[in-house]
C-alpha positions as CSV (number, residue, x, y, z in Angstrom):
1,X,97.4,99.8,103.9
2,X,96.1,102.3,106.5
3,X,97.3,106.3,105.7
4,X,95.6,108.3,108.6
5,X,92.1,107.5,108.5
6,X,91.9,106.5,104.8
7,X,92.3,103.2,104.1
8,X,93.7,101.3,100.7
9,X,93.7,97.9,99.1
10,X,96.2,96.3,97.6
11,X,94.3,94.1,95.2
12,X,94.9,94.9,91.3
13,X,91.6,94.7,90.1
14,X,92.4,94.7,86.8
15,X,95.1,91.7,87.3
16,X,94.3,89.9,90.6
17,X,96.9,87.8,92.1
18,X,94.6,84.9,92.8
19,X,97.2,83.0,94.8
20,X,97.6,85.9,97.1
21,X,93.9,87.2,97.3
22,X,91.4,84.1,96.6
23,X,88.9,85.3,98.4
24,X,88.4,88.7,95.8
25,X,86.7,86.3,93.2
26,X,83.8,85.4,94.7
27,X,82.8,88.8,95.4
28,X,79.5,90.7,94.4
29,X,80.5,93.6,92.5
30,X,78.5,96.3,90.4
31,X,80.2,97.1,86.8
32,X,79.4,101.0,85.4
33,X,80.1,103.2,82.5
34,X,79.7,106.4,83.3
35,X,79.0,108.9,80.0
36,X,79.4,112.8,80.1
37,X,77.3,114.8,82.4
38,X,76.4,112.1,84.5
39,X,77.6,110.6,88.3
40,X,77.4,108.0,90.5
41,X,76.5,107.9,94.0
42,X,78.7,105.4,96.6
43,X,77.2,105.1,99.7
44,X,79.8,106.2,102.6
45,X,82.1,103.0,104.0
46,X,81.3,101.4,100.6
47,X,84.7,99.8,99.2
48,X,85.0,100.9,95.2
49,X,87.0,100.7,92.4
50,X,87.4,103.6,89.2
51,X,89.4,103.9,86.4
52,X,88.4,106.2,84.0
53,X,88.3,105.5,80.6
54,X,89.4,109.2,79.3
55,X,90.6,112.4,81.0
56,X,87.8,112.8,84.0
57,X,87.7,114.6,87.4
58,X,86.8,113.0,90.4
59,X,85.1,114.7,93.7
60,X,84.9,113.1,97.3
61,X,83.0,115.4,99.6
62,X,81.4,114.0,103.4
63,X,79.0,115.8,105.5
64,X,78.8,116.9,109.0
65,X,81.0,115.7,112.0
66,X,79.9,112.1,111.5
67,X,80.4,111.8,107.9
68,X,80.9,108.2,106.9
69,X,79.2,106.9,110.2
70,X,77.1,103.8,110.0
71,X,74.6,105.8,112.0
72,X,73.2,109.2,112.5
73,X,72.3,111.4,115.0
């Protein structure tokens, strides 16, 4: 699903429809838990997944004109 420029998937991670999406098991993934005080960082372009555990703020900032380009100038 496409809104604007931000782009969503509609795979329920916690309950994957494996008839629908077979392909979403075999993927690589990196598992966290994140304790007070302390953040991750996700590369830009890089496809994730939260759900918080307890009441939690989350930020999204990008930098410059290019932010979330592959390359730099």
């Amino acid at each position: 699903m496409t809104c604007g420029k931000l782009q969503q998937i509609l795979v329920d991670l916690d309950h994957i429809d494996e008839t629908q999406f077979p392909k979403v098991n075999g993927l690589e993934f990196f598992d966290c838990i994140l304790n007070e005080g302390e953040m991750i960082y996700i590369p830009p372009k890089w496809w994730h997944y939260v759900r918080s555990l307890s009441i939690s703020l989350s930020v999204s900032f990008w930098w410059g004109s290019n932010a979330g380009s592959s390359t730099s100038s």
